[in-house]
N, C-alpha and C positions, 0 to 999 in steps of 0.2 A: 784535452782534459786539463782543469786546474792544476797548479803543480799545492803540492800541501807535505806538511813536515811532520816529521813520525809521530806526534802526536795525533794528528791529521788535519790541522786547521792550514787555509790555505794559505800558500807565501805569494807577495807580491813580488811580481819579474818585469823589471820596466824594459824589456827588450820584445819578449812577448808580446808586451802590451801596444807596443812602436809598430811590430809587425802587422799585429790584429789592425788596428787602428791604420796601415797604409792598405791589406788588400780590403780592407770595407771600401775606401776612401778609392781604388782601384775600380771595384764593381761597377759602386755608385755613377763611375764618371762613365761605362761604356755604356754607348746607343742601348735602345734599347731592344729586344725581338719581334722583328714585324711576324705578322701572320702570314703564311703562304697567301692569302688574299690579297693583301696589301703589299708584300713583296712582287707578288707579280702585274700589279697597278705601276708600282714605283718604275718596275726594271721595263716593262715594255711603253709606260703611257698612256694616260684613259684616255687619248684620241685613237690609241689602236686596239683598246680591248673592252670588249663588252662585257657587262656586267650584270649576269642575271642570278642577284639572290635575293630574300627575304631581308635584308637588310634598311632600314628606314634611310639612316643619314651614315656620311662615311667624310671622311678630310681628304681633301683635293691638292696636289702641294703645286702653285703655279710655276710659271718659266721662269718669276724675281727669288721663288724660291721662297716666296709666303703662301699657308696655307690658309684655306678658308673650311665651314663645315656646309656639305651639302646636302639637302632632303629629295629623299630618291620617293616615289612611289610606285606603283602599279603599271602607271602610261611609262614611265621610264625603263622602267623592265623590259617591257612591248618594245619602245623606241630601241633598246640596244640589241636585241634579241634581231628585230628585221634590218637595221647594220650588220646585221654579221651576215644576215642571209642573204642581206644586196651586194655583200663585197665590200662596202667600205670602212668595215673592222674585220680584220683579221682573225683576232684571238675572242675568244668567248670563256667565259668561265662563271659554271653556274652551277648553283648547289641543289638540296632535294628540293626547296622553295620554289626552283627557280627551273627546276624539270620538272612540274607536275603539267602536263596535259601542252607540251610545249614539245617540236621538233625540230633539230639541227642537221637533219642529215643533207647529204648533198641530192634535194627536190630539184625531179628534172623541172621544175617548175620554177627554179631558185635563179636570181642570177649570178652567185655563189654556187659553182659544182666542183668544187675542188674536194678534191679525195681528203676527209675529214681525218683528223690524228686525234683519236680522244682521250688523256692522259686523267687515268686513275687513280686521282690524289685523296687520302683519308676515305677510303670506302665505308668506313665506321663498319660494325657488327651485322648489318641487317642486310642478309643475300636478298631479297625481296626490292629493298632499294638502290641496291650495287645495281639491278639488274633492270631496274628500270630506270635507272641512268643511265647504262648502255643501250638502251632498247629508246633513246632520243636520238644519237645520231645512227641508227644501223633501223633502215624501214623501208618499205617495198616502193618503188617508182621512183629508185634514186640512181642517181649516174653512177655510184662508184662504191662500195662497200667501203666502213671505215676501218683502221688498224688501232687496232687497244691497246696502250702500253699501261700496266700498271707498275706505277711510280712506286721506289720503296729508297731508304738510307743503304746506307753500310753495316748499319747498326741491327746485327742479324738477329737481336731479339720482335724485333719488329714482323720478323715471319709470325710471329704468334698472333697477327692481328690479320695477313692476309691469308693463311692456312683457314683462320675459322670463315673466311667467305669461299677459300675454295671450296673446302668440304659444305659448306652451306649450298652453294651453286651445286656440284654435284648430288647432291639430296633432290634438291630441290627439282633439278631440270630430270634427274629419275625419275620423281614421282608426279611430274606432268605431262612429259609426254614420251618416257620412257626412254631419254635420250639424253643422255651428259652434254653432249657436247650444246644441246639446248641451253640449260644453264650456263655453264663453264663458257660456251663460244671460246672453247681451246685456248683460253687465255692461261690457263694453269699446268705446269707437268703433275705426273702425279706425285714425283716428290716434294710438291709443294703443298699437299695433306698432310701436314703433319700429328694428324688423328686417324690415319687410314689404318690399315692392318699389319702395313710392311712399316712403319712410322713405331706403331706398338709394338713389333717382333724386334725392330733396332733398339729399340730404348731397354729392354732386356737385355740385350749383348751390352750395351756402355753401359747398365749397372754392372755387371759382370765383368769390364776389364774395369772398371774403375775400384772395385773390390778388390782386383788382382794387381795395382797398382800399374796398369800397362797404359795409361793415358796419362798425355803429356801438360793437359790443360789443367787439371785440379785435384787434389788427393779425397781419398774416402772421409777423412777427418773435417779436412775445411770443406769440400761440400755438403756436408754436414752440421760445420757451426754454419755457414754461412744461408742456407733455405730453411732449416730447420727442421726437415726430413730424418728420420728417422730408417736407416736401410737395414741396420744390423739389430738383432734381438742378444738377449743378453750374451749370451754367447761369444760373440762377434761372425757370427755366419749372417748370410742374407737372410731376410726373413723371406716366405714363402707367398706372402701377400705385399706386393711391391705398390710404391704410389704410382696411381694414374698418371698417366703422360698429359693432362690437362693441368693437374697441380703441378707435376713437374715443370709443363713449360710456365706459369705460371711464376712459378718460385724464381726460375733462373732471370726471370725481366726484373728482377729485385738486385741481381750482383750487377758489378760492373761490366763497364762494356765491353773491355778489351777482354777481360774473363768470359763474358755470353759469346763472343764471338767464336774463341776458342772452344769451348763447348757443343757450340754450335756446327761448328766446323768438323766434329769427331763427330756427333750425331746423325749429320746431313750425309758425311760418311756411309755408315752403316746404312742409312735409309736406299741410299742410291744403289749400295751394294746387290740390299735385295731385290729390288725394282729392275734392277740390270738382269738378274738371276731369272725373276719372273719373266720377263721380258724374254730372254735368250730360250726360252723353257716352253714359249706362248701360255701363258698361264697369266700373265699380267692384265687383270680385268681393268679397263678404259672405255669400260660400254660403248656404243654403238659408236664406229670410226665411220666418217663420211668418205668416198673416192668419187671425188672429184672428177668427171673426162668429158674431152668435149663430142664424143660421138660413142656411142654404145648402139650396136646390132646385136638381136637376140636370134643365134645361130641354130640353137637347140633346144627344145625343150623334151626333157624324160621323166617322167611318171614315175618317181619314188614308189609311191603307197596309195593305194587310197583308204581310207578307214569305212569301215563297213556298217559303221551306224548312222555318222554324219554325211558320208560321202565327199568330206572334207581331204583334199591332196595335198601328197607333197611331191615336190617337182626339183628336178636338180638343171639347172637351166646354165646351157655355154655361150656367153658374150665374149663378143669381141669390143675391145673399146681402146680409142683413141684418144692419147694424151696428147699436150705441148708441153713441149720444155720453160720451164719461167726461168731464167739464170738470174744471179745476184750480178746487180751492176758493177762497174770499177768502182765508183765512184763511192757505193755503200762497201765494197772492202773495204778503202781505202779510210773510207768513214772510222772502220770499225779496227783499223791496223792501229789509226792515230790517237783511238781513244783506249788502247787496251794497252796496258806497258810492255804484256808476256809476248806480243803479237812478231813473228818470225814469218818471213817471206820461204817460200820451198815451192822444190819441184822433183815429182819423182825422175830419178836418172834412166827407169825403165823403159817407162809409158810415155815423160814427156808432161805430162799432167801438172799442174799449180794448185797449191793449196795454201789458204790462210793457214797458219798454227795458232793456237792459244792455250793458254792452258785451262782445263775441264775438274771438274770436282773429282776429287780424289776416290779412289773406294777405299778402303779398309780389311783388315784380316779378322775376321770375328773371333781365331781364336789366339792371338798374340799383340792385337792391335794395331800391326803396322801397319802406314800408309800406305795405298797404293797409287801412284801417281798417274795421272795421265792426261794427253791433251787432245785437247777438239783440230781434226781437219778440216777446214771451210774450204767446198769447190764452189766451183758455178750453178749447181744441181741441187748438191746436200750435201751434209754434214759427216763423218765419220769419226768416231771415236778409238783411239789406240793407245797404249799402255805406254810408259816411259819406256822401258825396257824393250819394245817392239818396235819401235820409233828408231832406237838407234842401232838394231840389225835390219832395216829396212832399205830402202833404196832413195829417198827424203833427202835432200841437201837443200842447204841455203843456198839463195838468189838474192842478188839485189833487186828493190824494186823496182825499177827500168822494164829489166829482163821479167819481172813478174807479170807488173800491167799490159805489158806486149800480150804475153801469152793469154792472161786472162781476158783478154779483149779477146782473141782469137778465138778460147771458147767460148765465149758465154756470143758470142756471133756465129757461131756451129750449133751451138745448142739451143739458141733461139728457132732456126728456121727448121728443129729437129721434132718430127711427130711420131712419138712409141706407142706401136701396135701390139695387142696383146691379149691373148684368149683366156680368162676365167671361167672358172664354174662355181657356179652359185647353190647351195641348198637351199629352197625357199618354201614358203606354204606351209603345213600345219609338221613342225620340225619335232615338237615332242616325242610322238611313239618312234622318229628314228632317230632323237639325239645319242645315243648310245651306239649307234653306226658312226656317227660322224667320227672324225677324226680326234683323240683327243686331246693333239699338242697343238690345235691352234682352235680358241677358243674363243677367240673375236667375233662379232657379228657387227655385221657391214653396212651400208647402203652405199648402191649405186647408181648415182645420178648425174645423169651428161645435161650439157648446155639446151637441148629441144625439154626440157623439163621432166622424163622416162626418171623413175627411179625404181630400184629393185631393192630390197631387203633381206639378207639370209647369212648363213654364214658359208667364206670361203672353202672350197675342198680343191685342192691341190693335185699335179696329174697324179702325182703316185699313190695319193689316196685312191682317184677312182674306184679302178678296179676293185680292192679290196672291199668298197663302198656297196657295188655291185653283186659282190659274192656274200657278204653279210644279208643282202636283203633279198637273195636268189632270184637276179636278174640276170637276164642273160643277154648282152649287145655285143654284133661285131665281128661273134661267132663262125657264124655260116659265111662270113664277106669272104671273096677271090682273095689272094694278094696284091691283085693288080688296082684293086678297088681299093685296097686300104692303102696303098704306097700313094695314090692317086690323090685321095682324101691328105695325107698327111703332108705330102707337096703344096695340097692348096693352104696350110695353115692349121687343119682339122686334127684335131687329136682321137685317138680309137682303143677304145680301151678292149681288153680282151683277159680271158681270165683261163687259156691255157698258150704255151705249155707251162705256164706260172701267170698268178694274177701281174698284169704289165699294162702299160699304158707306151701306145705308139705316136711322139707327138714329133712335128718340125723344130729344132735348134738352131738356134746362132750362138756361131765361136769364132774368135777371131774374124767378122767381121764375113763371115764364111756358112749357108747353111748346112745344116746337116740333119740326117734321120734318128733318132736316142729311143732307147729302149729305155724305158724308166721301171723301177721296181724289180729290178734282174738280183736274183739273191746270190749270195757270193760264191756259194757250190756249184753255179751253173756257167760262170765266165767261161772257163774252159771250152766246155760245150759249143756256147755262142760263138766261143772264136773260133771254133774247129767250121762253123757253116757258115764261115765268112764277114761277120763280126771285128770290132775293133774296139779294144778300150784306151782310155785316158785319165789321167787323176788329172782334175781343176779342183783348186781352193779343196785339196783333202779329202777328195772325193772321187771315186773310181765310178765313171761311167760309160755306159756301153752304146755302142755309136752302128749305125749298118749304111756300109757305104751308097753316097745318093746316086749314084750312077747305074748301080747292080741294085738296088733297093727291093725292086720286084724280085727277081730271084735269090735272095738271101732271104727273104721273109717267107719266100714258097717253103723253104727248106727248113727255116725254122720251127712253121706251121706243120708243114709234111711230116714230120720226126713228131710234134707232139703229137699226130693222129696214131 
């Protein structure tokens, strides 16, 4: 601002003025900012990078380092677009112009079949065109599926540009073919909605510490002058009718950055919190999850219901299905060690086990505001998340990386040649008149679909659901079987469910490495019992369960059987 003297006319300040006058004189002389288009011309080379957009003419800068201007047209587009697909360009980069009615993916037909990286720079607003810019390299008769990374800054107000294509993609691939992951193609978490439901229940909790003065990033007053939001009615209490979390996010790409960041940082908080909650709860809706395996056999099928107008069924069907293991290579650790600063080498002292550290988005206290700290463990497999404070009563110590890449070699070469067998049950067919049987803490619905093209639809029911699943809808399986028949079945892998002398499901275990026979659904008044007729419990991960030894298997179960008759 002017400087001016208590009458208020302005005063002249020749230092001011010296100042003003060098950072102009400053600006003026830097470069100037290319466009992400021409940035990546410059940095790679138009002899390695094709270029397909609407663009007429663009500047070419030679090898003497003079530029000329060049007129592109239509046959030029074509011309760079089948470079890229013959192999001799490399990089392609092309916008909505330059995607309409155009394919990049790896065509077994191409002489380019290399596994496509398609980087999601400036999706703009329009799920419709995010998505059919993905749907140019990812198309049927191609050697190799591609991998999407959408590009974003540091600068975390910028989630507010790809939140609105996640939630647009989620809309969208619902209401076409009933399946998120259509749209999305699981490019997005769901904390990355930050219009979802758990998105709107957080931004209630940070108006509410930030009223309490319990957040570190901005006071009720300055975010206040600084959006121009209105929280408090005269009073100074919250008003009752909060601003929507679209002006909200809205307002906050107006402050600075290292303030949105901060903001952002407590917000994404609270988001993660509840999402972890829902999550841990199965209540976390992610519409239809795909599982993936490379062999599914259809072991069982049982007759739910049938309805007695349509004669439409519903069936609860037992597959068996065969995974492989994919491990992360050394080489993408090692990627992801050198590019991450928090990045700590470990290994548990128990197991033996390796694991990247990093650090993970924090959660939050919704009613004190503290931080909650915690970091990501990277194996060969997946990923596990654990709390600061459970990390350092754990069995975790640092390795040097030597001692790390050794072992990680080791499993991710275990785990490769490793294939997990594994028996679900599926609800499938017309689920309405028994959605109220199902189970209600896992609320996901599935498909299952193996490599020979088989897919099943329904939602999972778990062993210890069964039974109960079956006395709701006054089925009776399993019943009348010998014991010699059911120990027999459940040696071979078959689970048996049975609904005395308590609803239980009899299925095969692996512990340590070791099988075993488990009584599942055993209530806690009956332990006793079960161990008096030869029975054996165990607590793993907090949980007491009941075990009948594989050796006597038949005769502990006659007995068990016997006593409920």
């Amino acid at each position: 601002m002017p400087m001016v003297d208590d009458h208020g006319h302005p005063v002249y300040n020749a230092d001011a003025e010296a100042a003003r006058d060098r950072l102009v004189e400053h600006l003026c002389a830097l470069p100037p900012i290319m466009s992400a288009l021409d940035a990546l011309l410059e940095r790679f080379g138009h002899d390695r990078v094709a270029e397909v957009t609407g663009r007429t003419k663009r500047l070419i800068t030679a090898a003497d380092g003079r530029q000329k201007l060049e007129t592109r047209s239509s046959r030029t587009s074509q011309a760079e677009a089948a470079a890229f697909m013959q192999g001799r360009k490399r990089i392609l980069i092309f916008s909505d112009a330059g995607g309409t009615g155009r394919s990049y993916h790896a065509s077994l037909d191409a002489l380019n079949q290399q596994q496509r990286v398609h980087l999601l720079l400036e999706p703009g607003w329009r799920a419709d065109r995010a998505i059919q810019g993905l749907g140019r390299t990812h198309r049927t008769h191609q050697a190799s599926s591609p991998l999407f990374r959408p590009v974003t800054t540091d600068c975390k107000g910028e989630l507010r540009f790809t939140s609105t294509i996640a939630r647009r993609l989620d809309s969208l691939g619902a209401l076409t073919r009933g399946q998120r992951q259509t749209g999305g193609q699981g490019l997005f978490d769901p904390a990355d909605n930050l219009e979802s439901e758990y998105a709107c229940a957080a931004l209630l909790s940070w108006f509410d510490l930030l009223a309490a003065g319990k957040l570190s990033s901005t006071t009720l007053d300055e975010f206040q002058h600084r959006t121009g939001l209105e929280l408090c009615d005269k009073d100074g209490v919250l008003k009752d009718e909060m601003p929507p979390i679209q002006r909200w996010l809205n307002r906050i790409l107006a402050l600075p950055i290292g303030l949105q960041n901060r903001i952002f940082d407590e917000f994404l908080s609270l988001v993660e919190t509840r999402i972890a909650a829902a999550r841990e709860a199965g209540r976390l809706d992610v519409g239809v999850e795909t599982i993936l395996v490379d062999k599914a056999v259809l072991i069982d099928d049982t007759v739910l219901r049938t309805d007695p107008l349509t004669g439409a069924t519903s069936h609860l069907l037992t597959i068996e299905i065969a995974r492989r293991r994919h491990p992360v290579s050394l080489e993408r650790i090692l990627h992801i060690a050198e590019s991450d600063m928090t990045a700590r080498f470990m290994m548990n002292a128990k197991s033996g086990r390796v694991a990247l550290q990093t650090r993970a988005r924090a959660l939050m206290e919704e009613k004190d505001g503290t931080p909650i700290l915690r970091v990501e463990m990277m194996r060969p497999t997946r990923n596990d998340y654990m709390r600061e404070n459970d990390l350092l009563e754990s069995s975790w110590d640092l390795i040097d990386e030597g001692q790390f890449a050794a072992k990680w070699t080791e499993e991710a070469e275990l785990a490769a040649k490793t294939v997990d067998t594994d028996t679900i049950r599926l609800a499938t067919g017309l689920l309405l008149p028994i959605w109220s049987a199902l189970p209600s803490d896992h609320l996901v619905v599935n498909r299952i679909a193996d490599a020979q093209g088989q897919s099943w639809l329904g939602r999972l029911v778990f062993d210890e659901h069964v039974a109960q699943l079956f006395t709701k809808l006054g089925i009776d399986r399993a019943e009348n079987l010998p014991p010699s028949t059911i120990a027999a079945s459940v040696a071979s892998g078959r689970s048996v469910d049975l609904s005395r002398p308590f609803p239980m499901t009899i299925k095969r275990a692996v512990v340590n490495g070791k099988p075993r026979v488990e009584l599942v659904g055993c209530p806690a008044n009956r332990l006793d019992w079960l161990k008096s007729l030869g029975c054996f419990t165990e607590v793993i991960q907090y949980r007491t369960r009941v075990f009948v030894p594989v050796t006597s298997a038949q005769e502990v179960l006659a007995r068990v059987l016997d006593e409920a008759d």
